[in-house]
C-alpha positions as CSV (number, residue, x, y, z in Angstrom):
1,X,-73.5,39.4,56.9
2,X,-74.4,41.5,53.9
3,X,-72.6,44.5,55.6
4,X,-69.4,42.3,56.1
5,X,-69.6,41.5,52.6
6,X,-69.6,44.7,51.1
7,X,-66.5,45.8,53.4
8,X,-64.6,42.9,51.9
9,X,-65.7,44.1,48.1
10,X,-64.8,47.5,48.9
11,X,-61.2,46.9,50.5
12,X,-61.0,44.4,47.9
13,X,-61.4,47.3,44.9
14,X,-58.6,49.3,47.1
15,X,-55.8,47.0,46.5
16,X,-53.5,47.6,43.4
17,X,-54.5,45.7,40.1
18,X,-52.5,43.0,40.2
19,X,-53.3,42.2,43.9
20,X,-57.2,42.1,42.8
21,X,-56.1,40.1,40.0
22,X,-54.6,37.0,41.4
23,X,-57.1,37.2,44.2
24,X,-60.1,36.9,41.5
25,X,-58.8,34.3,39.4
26,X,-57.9,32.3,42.8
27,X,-60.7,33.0,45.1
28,X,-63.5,33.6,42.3
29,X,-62.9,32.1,39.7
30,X,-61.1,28.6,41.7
31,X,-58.5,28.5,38.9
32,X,-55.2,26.4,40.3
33,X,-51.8,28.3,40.7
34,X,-50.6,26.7,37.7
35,X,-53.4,27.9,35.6
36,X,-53.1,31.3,36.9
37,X,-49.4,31.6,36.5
38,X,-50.2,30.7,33.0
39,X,-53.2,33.2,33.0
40,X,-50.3,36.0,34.0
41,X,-47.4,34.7,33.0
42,X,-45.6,34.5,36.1
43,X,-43.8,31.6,37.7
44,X,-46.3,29.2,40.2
45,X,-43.9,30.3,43.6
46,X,-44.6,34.5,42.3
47,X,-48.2,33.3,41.8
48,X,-48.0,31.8,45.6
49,X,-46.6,34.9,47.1
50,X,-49.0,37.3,45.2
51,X,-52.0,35.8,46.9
52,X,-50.6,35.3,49.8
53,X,-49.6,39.0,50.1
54,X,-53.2,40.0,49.1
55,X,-54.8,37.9,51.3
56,X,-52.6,39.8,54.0
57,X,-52.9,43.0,53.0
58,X,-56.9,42.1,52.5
59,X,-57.0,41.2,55.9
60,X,-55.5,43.9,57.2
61,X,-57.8,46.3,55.1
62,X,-61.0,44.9,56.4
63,X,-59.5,44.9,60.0
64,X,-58.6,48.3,60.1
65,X,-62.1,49.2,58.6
66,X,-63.4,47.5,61.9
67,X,-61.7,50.3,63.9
């Protein structure tokens, strides 16, 4: 578990800033997409698509780490 876990961290501090950003603020921090497209100023539907799109690239990150 504790392996897993620092494979997600470390994939995590490979994605660009603003990926790492939203993802924080979302998954850490439990702030709503409202507040966080407040917190960057971007529109709620950009804030949507950011962390979707990090939680894809994420994934595909940690998978290809499993190789």
């Amino acid at each position: 578990m504790r392996e897993e876990l620092e494979r997600v961290q470390a994939a995590i501090r490979r994605l660009p800033p603003d990926y790492q950003e939203v993802l924080i603020l979302d998954k850490v921090m439990g702030l709503s997409r409202p507040e966080i497209a407040t917190q960057l100023g971007k529109s709620e539907s950009a804030v949507k698509t950011l962390v979707f799109r990090a939680l894809c690239r994420l994934g595909e990150m940690v998978e290809r780490d499993d190789d």
